[in-house]
mmCIF file of the N, C-alpha and C atoms, coordinates in Angstrom:
data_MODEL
# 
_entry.id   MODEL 
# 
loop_
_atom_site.group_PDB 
_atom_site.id 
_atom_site.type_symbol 
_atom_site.label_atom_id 
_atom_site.label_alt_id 
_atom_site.label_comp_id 
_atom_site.label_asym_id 
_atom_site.label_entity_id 
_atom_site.label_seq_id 
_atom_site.pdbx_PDB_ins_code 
_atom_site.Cartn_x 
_atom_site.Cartn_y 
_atom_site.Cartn_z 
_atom_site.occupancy 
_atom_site.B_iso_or_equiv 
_atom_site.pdbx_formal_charge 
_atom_site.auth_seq_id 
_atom_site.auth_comp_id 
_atom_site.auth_asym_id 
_atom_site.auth_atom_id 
_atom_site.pdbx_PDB_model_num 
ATOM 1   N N  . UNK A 1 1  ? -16.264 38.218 0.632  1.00 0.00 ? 1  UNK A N  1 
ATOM 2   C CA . UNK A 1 1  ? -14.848 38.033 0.894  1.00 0.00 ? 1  UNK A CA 1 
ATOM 3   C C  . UNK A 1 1  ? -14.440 36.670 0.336  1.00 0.00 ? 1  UNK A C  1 
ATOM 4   N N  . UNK A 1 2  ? -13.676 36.549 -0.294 1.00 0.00 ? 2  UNK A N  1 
ATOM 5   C CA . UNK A 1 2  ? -12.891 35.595 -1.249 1.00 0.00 ? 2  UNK A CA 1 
ATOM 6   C C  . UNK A 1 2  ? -11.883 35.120 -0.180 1.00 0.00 ? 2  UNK A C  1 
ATOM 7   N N  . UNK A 1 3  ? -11.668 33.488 -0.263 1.00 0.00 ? 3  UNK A N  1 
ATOM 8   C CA . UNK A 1 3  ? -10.524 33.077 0.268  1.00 0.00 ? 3  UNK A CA 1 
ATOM 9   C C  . UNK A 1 3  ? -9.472  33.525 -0.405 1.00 0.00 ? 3  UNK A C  1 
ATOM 10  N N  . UNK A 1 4  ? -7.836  33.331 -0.066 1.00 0.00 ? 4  UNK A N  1 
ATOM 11  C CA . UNK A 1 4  ? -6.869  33.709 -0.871 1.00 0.00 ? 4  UNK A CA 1 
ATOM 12  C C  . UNK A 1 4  ? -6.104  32.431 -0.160 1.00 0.00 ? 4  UNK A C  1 
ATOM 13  N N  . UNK A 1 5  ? -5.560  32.100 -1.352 1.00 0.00 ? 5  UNK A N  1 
ATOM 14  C CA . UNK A 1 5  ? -4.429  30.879 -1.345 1.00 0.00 ? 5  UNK A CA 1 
ATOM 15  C C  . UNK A 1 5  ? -2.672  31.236 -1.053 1.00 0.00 ? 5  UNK A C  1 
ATOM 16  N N  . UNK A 1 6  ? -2.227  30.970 0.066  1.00 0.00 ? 6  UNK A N  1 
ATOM 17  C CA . UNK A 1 6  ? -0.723  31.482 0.297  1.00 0.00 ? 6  UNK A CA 1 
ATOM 18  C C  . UNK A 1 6  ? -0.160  30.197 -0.362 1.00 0.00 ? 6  UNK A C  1 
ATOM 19  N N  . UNK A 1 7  ? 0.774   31.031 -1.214 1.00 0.00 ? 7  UNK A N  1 
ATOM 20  C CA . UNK A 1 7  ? 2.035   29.466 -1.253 1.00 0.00 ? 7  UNK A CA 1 
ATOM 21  C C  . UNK A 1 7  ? 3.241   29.266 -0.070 1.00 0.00 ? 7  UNK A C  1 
ATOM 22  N N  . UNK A 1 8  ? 3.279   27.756 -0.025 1.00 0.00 ? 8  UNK A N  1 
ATOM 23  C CA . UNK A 1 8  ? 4.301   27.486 0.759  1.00 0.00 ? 8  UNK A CA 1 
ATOM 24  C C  . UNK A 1 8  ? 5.620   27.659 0.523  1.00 0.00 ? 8  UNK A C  1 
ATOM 25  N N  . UNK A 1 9  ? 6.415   28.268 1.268  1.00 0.00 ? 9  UNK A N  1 
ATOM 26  C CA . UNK A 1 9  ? 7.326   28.971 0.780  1.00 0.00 ? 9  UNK A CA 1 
ATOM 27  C C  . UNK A 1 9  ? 8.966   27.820 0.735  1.00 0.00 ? 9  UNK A C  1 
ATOM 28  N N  . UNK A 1 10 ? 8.599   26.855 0.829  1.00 0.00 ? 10 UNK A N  1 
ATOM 29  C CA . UNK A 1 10 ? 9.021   25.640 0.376  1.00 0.00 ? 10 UNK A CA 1 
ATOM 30  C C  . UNK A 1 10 ? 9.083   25.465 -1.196 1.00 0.00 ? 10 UNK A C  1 
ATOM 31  N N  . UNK A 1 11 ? 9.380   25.851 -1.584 1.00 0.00 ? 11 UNK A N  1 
ATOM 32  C CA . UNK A 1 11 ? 9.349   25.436 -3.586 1.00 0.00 ? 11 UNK A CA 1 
ATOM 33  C C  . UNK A 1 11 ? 9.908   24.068 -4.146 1.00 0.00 ? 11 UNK A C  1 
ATOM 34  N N  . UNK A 1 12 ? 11.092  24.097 -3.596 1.00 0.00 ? 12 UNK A N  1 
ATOM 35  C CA . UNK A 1 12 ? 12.250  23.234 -4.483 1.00 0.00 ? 12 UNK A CA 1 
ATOM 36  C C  . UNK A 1 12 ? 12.628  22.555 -3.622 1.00 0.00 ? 12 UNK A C  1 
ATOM 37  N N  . UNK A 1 13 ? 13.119  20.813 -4.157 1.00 0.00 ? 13 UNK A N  1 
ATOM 38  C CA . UNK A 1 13 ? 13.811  20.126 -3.531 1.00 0.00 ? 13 UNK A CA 1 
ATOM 39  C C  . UNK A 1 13 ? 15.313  20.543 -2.538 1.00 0.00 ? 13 UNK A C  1 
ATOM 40  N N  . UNK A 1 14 ? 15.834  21.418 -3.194 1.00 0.00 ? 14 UNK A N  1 
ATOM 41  C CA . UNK A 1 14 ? 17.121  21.743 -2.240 1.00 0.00 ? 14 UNK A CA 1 
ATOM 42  C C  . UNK A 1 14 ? 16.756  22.933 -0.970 1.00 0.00 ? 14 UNK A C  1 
ATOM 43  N N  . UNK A 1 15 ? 15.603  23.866 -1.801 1.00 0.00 ? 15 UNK A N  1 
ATOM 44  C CA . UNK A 1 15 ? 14.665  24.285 -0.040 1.00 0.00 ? 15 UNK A CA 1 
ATOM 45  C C  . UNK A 1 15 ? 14.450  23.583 1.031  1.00 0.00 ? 15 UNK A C  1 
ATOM 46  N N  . UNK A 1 16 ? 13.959  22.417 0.551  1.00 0.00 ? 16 UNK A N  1 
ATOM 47  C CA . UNK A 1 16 ? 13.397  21.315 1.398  1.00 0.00 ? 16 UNK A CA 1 
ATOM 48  C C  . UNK A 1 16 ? 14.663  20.775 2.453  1.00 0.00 ? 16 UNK A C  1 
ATOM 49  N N  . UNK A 1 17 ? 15.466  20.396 1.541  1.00 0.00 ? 17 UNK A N  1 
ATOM 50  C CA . UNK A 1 17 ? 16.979  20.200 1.997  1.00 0.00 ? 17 UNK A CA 1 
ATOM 51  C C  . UNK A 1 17 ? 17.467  20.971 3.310  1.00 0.00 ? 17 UNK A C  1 
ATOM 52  N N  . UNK A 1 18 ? 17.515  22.186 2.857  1.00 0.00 ? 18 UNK A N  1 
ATOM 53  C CA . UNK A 1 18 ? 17.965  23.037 3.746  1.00 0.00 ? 18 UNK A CA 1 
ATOM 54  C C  . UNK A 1 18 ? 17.490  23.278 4.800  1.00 0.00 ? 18 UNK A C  1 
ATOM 55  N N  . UNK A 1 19 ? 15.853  23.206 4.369  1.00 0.00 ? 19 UNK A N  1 
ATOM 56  C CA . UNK A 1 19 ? 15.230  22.910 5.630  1.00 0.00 ? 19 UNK A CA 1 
ATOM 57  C C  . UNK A 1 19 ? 15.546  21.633 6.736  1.00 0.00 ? 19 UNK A C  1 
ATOM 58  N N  . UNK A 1 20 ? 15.554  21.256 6.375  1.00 0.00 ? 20 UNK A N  1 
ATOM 59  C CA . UNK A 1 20 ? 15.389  19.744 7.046  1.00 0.00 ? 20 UNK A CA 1 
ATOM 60  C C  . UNK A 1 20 ? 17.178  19.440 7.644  1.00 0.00 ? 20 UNK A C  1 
ATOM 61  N N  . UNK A 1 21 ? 18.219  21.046 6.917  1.00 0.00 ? 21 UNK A N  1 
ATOM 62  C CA . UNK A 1 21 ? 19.152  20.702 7.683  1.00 0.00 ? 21 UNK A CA 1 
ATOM 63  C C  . UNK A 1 21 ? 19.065  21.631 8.947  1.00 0.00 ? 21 UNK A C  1 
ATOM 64  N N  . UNK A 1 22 ? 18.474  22.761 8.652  1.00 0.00 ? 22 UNK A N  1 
ATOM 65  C CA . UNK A 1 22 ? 18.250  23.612 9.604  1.00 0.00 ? 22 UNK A CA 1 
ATOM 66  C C  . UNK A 1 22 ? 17.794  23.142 10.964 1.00 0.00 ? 22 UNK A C  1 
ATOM 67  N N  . UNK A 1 23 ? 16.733  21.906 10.361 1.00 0.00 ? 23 UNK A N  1 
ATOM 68  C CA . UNK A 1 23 ? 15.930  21.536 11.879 1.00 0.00 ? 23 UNK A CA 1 
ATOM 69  C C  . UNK A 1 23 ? 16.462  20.765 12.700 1.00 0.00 ? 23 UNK A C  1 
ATOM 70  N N  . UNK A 1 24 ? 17.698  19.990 11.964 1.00 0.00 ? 24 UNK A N  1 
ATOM 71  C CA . UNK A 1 24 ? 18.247  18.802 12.371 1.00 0.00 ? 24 UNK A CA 1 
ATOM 72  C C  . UNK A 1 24 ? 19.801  19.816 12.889 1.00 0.00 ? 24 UNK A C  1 
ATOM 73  N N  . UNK A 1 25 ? 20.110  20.830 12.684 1.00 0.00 ? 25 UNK A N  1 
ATOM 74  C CA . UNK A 1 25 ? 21.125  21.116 13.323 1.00 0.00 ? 25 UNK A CA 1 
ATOM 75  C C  . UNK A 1 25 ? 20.517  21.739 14.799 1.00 0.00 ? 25 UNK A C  1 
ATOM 76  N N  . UNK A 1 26 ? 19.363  22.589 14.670 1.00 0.00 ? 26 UNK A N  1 
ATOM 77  C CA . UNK A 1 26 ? 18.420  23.339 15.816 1.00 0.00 ? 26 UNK A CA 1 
ATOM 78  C C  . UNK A 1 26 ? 17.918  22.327 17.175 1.00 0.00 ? 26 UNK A C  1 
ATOM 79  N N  . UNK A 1 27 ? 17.922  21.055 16.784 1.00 0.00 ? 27 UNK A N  1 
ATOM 80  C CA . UNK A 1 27 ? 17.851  19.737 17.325 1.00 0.00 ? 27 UNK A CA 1 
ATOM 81  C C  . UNK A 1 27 ? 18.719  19.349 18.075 1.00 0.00 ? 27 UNK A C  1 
ATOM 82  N N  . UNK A 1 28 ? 19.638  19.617 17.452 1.00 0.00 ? 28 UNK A N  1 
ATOM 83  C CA . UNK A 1 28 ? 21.248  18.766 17.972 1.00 0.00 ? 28 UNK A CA 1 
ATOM 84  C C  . UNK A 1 28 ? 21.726  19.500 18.752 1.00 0.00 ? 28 UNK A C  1 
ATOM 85  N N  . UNK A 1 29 ? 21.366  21.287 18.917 1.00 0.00 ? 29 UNK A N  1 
ATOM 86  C CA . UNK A 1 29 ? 22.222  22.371 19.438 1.00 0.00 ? 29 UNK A CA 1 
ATOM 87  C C  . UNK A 1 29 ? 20.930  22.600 20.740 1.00 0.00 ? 29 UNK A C  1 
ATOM 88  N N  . UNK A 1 30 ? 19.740  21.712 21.105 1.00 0.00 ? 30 UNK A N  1 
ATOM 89  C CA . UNK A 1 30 ? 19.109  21.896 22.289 1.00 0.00 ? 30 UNK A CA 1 
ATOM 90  C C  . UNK A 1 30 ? 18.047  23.054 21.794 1.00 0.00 ? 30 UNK A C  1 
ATOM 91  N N  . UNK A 1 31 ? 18.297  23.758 20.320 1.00 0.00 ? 31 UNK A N  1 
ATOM 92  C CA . UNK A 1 31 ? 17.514  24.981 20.123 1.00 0.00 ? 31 UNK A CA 1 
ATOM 93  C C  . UNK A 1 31 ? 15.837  24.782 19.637 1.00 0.00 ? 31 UNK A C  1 
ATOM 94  N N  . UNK A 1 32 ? 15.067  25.671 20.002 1.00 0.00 ? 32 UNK A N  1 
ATOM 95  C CA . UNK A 1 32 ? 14.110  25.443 19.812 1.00 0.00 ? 32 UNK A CA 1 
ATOM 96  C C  . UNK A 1 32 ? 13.442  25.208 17.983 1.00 0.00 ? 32 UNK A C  1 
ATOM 97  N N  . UNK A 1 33 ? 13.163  24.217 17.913 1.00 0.00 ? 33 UNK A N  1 
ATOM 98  C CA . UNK A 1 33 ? 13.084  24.155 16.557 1.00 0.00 ? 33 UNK A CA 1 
ATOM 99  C C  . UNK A 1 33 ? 12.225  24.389 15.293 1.00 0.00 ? 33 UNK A C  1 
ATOM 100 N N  . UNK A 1 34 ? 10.986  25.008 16.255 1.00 0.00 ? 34 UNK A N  1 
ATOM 101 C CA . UNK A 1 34 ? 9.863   25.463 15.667 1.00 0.00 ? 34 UNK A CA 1 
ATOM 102 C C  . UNK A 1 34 ? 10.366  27.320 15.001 1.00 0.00 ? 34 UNK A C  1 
ATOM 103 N N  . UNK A 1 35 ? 10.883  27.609 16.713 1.00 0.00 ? 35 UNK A N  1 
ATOM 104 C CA . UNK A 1 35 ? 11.479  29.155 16.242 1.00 0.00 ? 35 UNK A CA 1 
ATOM 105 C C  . UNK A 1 35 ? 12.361  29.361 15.453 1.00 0.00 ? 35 UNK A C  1 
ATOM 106 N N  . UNK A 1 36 ? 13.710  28.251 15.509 1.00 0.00 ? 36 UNK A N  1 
ATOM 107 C CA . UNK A 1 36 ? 14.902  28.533 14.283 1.00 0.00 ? 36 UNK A CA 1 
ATOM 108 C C  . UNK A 1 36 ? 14.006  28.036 12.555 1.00 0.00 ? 36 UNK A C  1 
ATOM 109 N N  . UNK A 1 37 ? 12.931  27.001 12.725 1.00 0.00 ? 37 UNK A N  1 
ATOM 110 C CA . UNK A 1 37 ? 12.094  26.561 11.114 1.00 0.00 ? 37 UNK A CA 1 
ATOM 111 C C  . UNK A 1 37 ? 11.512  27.952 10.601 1.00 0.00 ? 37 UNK A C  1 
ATOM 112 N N  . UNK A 1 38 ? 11.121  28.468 11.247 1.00 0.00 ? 38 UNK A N  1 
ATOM 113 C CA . UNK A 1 38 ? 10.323  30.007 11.335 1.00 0.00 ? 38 UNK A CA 1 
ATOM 114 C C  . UNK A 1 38 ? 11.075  31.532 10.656 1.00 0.00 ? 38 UNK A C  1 
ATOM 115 N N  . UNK A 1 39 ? 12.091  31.113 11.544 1.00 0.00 ? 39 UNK A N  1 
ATOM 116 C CA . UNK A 1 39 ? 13.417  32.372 11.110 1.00 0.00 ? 39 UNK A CA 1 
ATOM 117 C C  . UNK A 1 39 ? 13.765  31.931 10.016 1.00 0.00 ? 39 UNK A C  1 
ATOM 118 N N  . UNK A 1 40 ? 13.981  30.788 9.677  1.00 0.00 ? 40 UNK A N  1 
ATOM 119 C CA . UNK A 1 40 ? 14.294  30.346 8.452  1.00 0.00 ? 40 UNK A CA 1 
ATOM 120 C C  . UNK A 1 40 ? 13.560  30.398 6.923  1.00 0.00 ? 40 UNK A C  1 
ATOM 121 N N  . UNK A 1 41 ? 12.409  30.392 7.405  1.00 0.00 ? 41 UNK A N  1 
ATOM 122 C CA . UNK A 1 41 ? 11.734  30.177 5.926  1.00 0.00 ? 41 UNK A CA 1 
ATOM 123 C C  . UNK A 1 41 ? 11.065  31.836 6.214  1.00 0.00 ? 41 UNK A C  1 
ATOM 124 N N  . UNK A 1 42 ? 11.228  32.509 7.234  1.00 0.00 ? 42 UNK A N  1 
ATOM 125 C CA . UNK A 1 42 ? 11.258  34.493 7.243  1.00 0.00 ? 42 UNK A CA 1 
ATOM 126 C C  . UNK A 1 42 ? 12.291  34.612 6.772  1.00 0.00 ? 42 UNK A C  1 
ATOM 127 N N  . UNK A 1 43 ? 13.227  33.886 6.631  1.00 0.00 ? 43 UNK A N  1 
ATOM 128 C CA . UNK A 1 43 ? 14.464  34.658 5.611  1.00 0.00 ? 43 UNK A CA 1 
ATOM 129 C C  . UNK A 1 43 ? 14.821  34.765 4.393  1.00 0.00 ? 43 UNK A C  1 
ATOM 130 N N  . UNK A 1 44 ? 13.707  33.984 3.806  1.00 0.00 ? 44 UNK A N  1 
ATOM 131 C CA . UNK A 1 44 ? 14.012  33.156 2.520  1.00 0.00 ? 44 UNK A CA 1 
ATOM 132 C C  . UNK A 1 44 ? 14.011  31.816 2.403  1.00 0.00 ? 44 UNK A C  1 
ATOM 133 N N  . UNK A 1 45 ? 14.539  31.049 3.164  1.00 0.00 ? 45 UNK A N  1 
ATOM 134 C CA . UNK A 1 45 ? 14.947  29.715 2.855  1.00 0.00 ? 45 UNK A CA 1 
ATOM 135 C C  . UNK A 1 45 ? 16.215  29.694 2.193  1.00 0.00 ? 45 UNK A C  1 
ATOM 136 N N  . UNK A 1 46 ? 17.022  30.802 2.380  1.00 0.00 ? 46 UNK A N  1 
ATOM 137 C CA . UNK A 1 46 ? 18.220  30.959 1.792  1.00 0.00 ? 46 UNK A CA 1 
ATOM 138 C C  . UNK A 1 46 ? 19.821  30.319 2.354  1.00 0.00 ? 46 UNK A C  1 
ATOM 139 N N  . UNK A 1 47 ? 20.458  29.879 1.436  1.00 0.00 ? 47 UNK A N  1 
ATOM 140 C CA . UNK A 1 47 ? 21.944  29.310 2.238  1.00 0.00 ? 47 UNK A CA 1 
ATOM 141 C C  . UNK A 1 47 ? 22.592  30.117 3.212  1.00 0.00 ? 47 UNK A C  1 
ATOM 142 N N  . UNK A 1 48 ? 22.627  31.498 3.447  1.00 0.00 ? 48 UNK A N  1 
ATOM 143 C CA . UNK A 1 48 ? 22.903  32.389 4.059  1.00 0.00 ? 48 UNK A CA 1 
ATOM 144 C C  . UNK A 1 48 ? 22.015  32.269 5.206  1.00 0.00 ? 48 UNK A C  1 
ATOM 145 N N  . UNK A 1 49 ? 20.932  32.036 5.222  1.00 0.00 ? 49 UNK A N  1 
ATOM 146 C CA . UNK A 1 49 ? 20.210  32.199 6.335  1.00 0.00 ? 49 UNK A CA 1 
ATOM 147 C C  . UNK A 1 49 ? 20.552  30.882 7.086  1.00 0.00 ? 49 UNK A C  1 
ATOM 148 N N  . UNK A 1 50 ? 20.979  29.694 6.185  1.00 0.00 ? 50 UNK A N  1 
ATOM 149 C CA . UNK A 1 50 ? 21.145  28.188 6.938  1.00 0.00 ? 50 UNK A CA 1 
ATOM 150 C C  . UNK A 1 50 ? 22.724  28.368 7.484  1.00 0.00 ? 50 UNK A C  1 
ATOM 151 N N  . UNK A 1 51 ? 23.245  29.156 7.035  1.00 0.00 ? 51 UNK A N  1 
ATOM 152 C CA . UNK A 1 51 ? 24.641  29.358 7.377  1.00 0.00 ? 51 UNK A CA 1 
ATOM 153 C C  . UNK A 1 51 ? 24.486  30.041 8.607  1.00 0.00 ? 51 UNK A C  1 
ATOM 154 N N  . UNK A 1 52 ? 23.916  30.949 8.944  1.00 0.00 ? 52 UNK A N  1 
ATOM 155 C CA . UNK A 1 52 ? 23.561  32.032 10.135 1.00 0.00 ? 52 UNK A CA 1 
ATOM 156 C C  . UNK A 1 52 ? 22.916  30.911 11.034 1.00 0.00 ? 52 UNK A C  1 
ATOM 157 N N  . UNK A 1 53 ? 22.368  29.946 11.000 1.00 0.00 ? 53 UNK A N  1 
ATOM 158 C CA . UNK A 1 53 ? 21.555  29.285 12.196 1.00 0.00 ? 53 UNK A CA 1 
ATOM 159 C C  . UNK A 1 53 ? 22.342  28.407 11.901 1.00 0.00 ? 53 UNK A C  1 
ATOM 160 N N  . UNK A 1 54 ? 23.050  27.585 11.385 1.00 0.00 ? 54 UNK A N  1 
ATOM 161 C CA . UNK A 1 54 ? 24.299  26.329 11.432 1.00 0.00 ? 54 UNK A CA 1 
ATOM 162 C C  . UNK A 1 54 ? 25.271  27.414 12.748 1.00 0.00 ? 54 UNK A C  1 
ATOM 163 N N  . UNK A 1 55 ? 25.736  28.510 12.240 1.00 0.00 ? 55 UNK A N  1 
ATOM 164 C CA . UNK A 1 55 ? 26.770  29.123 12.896 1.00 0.00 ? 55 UNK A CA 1 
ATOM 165 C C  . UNK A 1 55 ? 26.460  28.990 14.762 1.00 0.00 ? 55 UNK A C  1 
ATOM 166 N N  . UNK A 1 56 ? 25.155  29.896 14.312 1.00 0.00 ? 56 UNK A N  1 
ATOM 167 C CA . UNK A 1 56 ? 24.184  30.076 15.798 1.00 0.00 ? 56 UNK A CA 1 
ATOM 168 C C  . UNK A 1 56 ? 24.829  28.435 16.512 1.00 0.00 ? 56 UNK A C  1 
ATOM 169 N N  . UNK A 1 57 ? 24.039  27.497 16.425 1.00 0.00 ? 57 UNK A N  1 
ATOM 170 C CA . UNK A 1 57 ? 23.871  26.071 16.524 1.00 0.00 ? 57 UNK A CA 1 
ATOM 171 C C  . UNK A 1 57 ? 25.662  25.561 16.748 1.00 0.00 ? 57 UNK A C  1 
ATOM 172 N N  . UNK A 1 58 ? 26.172  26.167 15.995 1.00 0.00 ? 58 UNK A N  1 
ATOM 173 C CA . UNK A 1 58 ? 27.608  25.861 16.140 1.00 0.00 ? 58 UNK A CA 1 
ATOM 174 C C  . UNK A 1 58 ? 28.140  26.055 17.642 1.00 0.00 ? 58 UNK A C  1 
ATOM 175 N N  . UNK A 1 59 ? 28.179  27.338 17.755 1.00 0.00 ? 59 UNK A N  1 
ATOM 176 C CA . UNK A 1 59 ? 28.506  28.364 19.086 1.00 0.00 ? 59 UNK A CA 1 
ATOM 177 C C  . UNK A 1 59 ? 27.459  27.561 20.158 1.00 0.00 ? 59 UNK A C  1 
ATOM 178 N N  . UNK A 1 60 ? 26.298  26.890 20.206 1.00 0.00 ? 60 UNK A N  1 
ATOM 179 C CA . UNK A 1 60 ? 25.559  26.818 21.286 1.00 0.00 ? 60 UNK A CA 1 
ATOM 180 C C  . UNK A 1 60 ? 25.911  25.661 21.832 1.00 0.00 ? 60 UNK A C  1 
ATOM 181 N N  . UNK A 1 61 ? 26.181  24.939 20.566 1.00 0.00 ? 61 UNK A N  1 
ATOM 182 C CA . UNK A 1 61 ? 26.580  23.508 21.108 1.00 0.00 ? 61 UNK A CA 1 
ATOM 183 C C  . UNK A 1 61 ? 27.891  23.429 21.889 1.00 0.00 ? 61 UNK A C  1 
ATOM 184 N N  . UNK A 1 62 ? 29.004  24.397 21.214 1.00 0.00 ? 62 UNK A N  1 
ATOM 185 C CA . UNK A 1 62 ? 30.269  24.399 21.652 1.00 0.00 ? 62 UNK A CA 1 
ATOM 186 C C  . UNK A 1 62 ? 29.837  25.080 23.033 1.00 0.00 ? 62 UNK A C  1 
ATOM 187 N N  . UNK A 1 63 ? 29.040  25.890 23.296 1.00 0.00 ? 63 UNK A N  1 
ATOM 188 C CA . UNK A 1 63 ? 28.847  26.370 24.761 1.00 0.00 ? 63 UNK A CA 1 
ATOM 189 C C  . UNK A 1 63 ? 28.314  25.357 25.931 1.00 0.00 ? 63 UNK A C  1 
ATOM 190 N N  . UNK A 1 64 ? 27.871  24.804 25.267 1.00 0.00 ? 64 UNK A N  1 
ATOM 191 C CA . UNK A 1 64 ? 26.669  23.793 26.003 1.00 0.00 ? 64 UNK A CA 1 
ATOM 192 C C  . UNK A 1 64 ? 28.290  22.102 26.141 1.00 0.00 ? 64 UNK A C  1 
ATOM 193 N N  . UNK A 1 65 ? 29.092  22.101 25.581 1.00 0.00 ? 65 UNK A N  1 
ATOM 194 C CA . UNK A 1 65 ? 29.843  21.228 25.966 1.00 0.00 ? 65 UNK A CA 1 
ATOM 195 C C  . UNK A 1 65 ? 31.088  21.734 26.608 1.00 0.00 ? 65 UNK A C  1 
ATOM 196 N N  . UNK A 1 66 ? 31.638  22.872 26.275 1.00 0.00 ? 66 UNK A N  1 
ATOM 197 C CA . UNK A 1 66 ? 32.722  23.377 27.176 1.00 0.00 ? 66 UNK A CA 1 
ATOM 198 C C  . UNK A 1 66 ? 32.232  24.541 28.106 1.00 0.00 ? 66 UNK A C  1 
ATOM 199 N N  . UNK A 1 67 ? 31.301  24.888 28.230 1.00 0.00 ? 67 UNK A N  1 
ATOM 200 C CA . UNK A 1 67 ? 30.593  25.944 28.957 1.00 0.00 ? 67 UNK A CA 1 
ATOM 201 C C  . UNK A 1 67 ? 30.741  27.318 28.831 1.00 0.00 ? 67 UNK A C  1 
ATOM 202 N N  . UNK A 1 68 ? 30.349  27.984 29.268 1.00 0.00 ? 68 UNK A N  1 
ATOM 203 C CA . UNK A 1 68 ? 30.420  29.679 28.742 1.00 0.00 ? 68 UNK A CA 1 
ATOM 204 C C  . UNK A 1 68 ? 29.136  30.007 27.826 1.00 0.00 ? 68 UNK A C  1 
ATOM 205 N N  . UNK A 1 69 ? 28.976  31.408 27.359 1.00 0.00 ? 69 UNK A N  1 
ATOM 206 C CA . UNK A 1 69 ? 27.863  31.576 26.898 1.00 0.00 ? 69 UNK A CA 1 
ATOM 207 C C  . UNK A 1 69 ? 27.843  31.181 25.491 1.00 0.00 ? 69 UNK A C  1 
ATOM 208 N N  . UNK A 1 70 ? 26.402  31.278 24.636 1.00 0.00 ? 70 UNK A N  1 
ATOM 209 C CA . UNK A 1 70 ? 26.747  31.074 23.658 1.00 0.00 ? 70 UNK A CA 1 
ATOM 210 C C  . UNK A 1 70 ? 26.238  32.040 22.526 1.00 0.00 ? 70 UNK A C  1 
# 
């Protein structure tokens, strides 16, 4: 049995980016940030997917300061 080498699904500087905005919005919104880094780079690492967890993060925070669900 042969090892096999996965690539990190990190490629490019603006991946990286996105990442690192993802974690820092998942942060700010109380969300867990291992699980939203996770969903994220399962989605692609795509702007769409950072848009979908910015949004998420949006709504939680706004819940978490005026109350109601989020």
């Amino acid at each position: 049995m042969s090892a096999q080498v996965l690539p990190f699904p990190i490629q490019t500087t603006s991946q990286k980016y996105l990442l690192e905005s993802v974690r820092a919005a998942a942060a700010r919104s109380g969300m867990d940030v291992k699980e939203t880094e996770r969903e994220f780079v399962a989605a692609g690492c795509t702007k769409e997917a950072q848009n979908r967890i910015w949004e998420r993060a949006r709504r939680k925070r706004m819940a978490l300061i005026h109350g109601g669900d989020a």
